[in-house]
PLY file of the C-alpha trace (Angstrom):
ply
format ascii 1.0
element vertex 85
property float x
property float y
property float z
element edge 84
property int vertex1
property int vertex2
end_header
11.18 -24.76 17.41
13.77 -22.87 19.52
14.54 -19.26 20.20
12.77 -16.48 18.30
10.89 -18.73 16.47
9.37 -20.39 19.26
8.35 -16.92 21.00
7.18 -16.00 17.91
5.06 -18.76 16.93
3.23 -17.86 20.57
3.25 -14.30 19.77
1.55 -14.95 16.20
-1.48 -17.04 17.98
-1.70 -14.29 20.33
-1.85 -11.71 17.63
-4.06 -13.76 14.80
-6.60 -14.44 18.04
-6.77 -10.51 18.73
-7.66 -9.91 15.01
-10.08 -12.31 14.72
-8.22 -15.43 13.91
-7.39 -14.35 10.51
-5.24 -11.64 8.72
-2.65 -10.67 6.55
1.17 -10.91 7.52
1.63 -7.02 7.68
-1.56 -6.88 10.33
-0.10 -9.50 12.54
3.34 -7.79 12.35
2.17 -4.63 13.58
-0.27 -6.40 16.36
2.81 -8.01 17.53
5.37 -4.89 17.23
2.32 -2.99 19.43
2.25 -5.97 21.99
6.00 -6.79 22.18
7.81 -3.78 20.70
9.62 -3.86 24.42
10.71 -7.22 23.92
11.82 -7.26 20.87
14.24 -4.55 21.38
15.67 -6.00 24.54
15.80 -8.98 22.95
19.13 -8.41 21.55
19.63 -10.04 17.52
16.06 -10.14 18.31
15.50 -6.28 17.19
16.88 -7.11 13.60
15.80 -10.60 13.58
12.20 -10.74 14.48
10.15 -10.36 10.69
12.20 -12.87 9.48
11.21 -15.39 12.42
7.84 -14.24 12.19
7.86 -15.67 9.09
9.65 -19.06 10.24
7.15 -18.98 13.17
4.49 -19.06 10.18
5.91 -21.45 8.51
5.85 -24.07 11.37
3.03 -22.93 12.39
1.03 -24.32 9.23
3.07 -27.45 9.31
1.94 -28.20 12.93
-1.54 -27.71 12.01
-1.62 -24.50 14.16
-2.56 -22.49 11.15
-4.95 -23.85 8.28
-3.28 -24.96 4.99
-2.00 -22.05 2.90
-3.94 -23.20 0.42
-7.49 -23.59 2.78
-7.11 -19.80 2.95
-6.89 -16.80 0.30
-3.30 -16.09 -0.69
-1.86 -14.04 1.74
-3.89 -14.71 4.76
-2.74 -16.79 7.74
-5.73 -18.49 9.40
-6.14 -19.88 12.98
-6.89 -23.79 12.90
-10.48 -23.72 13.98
-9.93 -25.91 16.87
-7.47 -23.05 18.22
-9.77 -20.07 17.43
0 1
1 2
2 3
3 4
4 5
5 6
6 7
7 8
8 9
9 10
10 11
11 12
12 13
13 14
14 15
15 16
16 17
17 18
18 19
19 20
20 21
21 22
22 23
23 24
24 25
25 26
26 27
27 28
28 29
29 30
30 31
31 32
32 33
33 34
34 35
35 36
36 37
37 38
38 39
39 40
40 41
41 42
42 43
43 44
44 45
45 46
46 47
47 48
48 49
49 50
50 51
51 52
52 53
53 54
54 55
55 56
56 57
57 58
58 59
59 60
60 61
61 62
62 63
63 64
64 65
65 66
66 67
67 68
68 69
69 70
70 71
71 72
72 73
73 74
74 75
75 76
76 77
77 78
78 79
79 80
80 81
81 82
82 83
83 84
């Protein structure tokens, strides 16, 4: 991963661990807007970039293993890996 993705892949573990290591996309967007909302508009392309690589970040996430399986969890929810929880 590189760039936004990569802080957002951190910043969507830090979120999903705050809400209990499992939620839908809209609950870890706002978690991370209320945690980061400083970064991400000093970020730069950042400010009009960051759903889209939150979404990326999600992505790779569940490919690493990070996140359980998309289809381990109901549609819609992103999951902490239990050994990350």
């Amino acid at each position: 991963m590189s760039g936004g993705r990569e802080i957002m892949a951190d910043w969507v573990l830090e979120g999903l661990r705050l809400l209990g290591g499992r939620a839908h996309i809209l609950p870890i967007c706002k978690k991370v807007w209320e945690l980061h909302e400083n970064d991400i508009r000093q970020s730069g392309n950042l400010l009009y970039e960051w759903q889209y690589e939150i979404r990326w970040a999600g992505n790779i996430l569940h490919r690493e293993g990070r996140l359980r399986p998309a289809d381990a969890s109901p549609r819609g929810i992103w999951e902490l890996d239990k050994s990350l929880a």
